[in-house]
C-alpha positions in Angstrom: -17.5 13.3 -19.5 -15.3 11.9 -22.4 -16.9 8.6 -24.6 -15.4 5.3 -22.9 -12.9 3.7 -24.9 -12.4 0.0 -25.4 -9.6 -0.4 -23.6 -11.3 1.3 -20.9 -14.8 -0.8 -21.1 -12.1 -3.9 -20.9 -10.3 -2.7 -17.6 -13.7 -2.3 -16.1 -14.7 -5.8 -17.2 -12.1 -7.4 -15.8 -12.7 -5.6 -12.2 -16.3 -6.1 -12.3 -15.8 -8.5 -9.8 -15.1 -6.3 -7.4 -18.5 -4.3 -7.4 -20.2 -8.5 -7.1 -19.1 -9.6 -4.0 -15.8 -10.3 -2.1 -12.3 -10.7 -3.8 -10.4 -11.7 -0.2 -7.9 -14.9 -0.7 -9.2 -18.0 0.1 -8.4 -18.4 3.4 -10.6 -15.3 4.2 -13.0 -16.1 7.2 -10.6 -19.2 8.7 -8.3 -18.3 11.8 -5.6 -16.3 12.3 -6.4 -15.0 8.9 -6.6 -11.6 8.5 -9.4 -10.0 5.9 -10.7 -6.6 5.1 -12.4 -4.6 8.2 -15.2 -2.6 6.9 -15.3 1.5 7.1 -14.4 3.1 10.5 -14.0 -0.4 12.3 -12.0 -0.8 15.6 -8.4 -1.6 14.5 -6.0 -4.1 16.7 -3.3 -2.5 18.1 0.0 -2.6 16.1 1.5 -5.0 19.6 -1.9 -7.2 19.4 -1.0 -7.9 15.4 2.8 -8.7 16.4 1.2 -11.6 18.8 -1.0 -12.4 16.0 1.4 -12.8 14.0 4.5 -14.5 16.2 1.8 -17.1 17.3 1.6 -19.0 14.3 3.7 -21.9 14.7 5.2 -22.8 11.2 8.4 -21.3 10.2 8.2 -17.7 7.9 10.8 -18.3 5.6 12.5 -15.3 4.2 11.9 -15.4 0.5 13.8 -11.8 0.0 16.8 -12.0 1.7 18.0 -9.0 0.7 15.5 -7.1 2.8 17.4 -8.5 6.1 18.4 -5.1 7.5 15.1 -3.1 6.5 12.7 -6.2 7.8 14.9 -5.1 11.0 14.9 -1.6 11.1 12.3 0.5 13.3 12.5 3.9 13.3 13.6 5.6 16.3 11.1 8.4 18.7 12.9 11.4 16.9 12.5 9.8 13.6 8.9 9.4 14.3 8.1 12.5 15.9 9.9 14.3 12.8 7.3 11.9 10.8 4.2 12.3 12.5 4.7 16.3 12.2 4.7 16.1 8.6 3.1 12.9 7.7 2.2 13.7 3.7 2.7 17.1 2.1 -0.4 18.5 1.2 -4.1 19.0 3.4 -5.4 16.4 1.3 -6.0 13.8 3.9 -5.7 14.7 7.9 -2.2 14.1 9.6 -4.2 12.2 13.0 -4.7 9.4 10.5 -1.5 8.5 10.8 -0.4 9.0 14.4 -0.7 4.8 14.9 2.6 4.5 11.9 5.1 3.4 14.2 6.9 0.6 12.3 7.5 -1.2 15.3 7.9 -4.5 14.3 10.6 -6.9 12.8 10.4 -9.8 10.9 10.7 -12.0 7.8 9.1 -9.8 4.8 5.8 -12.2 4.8 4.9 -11.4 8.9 5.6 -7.5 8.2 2.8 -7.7 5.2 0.5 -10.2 7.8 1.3 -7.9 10.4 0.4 -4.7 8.7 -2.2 -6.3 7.3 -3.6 -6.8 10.6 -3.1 -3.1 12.0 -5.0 -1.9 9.6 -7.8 -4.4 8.9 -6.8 -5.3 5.1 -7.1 -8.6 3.5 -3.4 -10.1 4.1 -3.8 -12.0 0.4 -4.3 -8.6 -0.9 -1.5 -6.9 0.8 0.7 -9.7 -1.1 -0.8 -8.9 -4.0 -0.2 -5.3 -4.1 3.5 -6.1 -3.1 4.1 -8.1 -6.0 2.8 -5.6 -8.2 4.8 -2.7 -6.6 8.8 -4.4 -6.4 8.0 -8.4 -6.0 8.6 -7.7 -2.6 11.7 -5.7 -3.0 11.8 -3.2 0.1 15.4 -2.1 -2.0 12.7 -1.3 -4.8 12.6 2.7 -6.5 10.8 4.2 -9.3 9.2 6.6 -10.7 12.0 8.3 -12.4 12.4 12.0 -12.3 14.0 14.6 -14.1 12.7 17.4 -11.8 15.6 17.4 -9.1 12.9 19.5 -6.8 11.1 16.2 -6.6 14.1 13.9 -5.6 14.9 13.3 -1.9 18.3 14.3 -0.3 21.6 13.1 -1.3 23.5 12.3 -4.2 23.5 8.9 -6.5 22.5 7.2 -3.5 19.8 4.4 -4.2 18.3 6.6 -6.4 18.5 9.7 -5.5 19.9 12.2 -7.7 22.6 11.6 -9.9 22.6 14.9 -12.2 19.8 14.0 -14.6 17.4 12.0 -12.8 15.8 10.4 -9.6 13.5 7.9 -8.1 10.8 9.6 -6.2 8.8 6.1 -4.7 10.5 3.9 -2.3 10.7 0.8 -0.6 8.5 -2.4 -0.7 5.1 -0.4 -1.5 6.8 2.3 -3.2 6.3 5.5 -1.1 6.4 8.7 -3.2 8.4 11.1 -1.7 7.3 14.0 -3.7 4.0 13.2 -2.4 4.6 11.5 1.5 6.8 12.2 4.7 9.0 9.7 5.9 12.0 9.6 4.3 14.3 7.9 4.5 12.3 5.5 6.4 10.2 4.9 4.0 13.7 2.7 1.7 15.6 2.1 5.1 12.5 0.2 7.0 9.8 -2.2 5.6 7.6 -2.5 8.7 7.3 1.4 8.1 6.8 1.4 4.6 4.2 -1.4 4.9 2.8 0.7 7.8 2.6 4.0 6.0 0.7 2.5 3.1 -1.9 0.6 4.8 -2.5 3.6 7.1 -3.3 5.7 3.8 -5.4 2.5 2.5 -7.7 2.9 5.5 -7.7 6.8 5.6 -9.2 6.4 2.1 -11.4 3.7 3.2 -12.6 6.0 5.7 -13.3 8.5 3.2 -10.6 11.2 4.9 -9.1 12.0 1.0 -10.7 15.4 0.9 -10.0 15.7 -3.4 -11.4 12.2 -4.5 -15.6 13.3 -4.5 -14.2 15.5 -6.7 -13.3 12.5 -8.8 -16.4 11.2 -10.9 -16.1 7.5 -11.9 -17.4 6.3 -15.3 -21.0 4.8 -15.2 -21.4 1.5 -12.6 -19.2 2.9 -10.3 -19.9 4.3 -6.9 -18.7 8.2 -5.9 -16.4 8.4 -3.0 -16.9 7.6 -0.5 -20.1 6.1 -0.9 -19.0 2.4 -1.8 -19.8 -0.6 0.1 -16.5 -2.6 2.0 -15.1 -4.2 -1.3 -15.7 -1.3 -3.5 -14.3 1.2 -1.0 -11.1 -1.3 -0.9 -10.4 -1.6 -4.2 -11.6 2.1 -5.1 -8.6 3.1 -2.6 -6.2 0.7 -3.7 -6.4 2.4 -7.2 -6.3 5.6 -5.7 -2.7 4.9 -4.6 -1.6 4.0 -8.5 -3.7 6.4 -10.3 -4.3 9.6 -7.5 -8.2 9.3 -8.7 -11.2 7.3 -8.5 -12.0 4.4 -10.4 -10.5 5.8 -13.9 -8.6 4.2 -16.0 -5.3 4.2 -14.2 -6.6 3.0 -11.1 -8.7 0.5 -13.1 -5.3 -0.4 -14.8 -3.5 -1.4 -11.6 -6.8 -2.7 -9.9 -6.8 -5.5 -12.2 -3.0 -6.1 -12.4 -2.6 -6.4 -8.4 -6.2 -8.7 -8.8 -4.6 -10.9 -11.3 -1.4 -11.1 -8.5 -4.0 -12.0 -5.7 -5.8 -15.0 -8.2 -2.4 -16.4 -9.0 -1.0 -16.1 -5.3 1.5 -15.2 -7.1 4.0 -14.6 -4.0 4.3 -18.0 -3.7 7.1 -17.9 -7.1 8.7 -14.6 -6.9 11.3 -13.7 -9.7 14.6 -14.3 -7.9 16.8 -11.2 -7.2 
């Protein structure tokens, strides 16, 4: 294994945390807030979460109104059978771990978050977090720039796609790869299954279904896959997502940029549009 750098002994300083104890938001524990489910837990269904979520009596206000049409989009039973047949392209995780992505549900940008949250048993303050630090909550959001046109999606200088030089391969609110997921284009035209997709691939790898990462050896203090406890398995994944590895120094890198999100609640003062 290569020395550790500085810059690398920093990152993993400033996620230490995470190995110490639990990083949920500080609601974590009170009701009708949803926190982290540990490995293999029972899961509400995606209809018990839209209760959940509809139940709470204050007004969401929708602080993206641009995502209007996509926080009402669901995807139809052809769209979804095309999806479930070909969920991610690749054998690295199984495709029955995704058979509960439905995207059925609409609502302001804030109760699709809660309510994937929910679904999949995630800390809702940390499925902010990791929104601000993929678009600000932007389900018009690309990136991931290509030259490669084999990697674009279909279509031409549409939202991204590709224009004669380049492309976006991720879309939508968490930034589904296309290069790398099924979906498309459901994953830019609807945020419920964008936000259902990524939290369905969160648990997966909390469930230790991503066949390539005990392949992955983490510097010293860090557990292999998937042998962490809840908070380490959550945050392991979670820079999985950025980085495609385990607790190196990409996946450190965005670990501690979507922690420094969840301290600052920073979804409460978005950048304006």
């Amino acid at each position: 294994m290569a020395a550790i750098t500085t810059r690398q002994l920093l990152l993993m300083l400033i996620v230490s945390t995470v190995l110490s104890g639990s990083l949920a938001g500080a609601q974590e524990g009170s009701a009708g807030y949803f926190a982290t489910m540990p490995p293999h837990a029972q899961l509400p269904s995606g209809n018990e979460c839209a209760a959940e979520v509809l139940s709470v009596q204050h007004v969401s206000v929708e602080v993206r109104p641009r995502n209007e049409t996509a926080n009402h989009t669901i995807p139809t039973p052809q769209e979804l059978a095309k999806f479930h047949s070909y969920p991610v392209k690749g054998t690295f995780v199984p495709p029955s771990d995704f058979l509960r992505v439905d995207g059925n549900f609409t609502g302001t940008t804030d109760q699709i978050l809660r309510w994937g949250a929910c679904k999949w048993g995630i800390d809702e303050n940390v499925v902010r977090a990791e929104a601000v630090s993929e678009t600000h909550w932007r389900q018009y959001g690309t990136g991931d720039q290509s030259s490669n046109s084999a990697l674009c999606p279909p279509g031409v200088g549409f939202n991204g796609a590709w224009n004669g030089t380049s492309c976006m391969q991720s879309y939508g609110i968490m930034q589904m790869k296309y290069s790398s997921f099924g979906g498309f284009p459901l994953s830019k035209d609807s945020t419920a299954f964008n936000v259902d997709f990524r939290l369905a691939y969160q648990r997966a790898c909390m469930n230790g279904d991503i066949n390539y990462l005990p392949r992955r050896l983490p510097p010293p203090g860090y557990p292999t896959y998937p042998n962490g406890n809840t908070d380490q398995m959550l945050w392991g994944c979670m820079g999985d997502w950025f980085s495609g590895s385990w607790y190196d120094p990409g996946a450190l890198k965005y670990i501690a940029d979507v922690r420094s999100h969840l301290v600052g609640k920073d979804w409460e003062h978005l950048p304006p549009d």
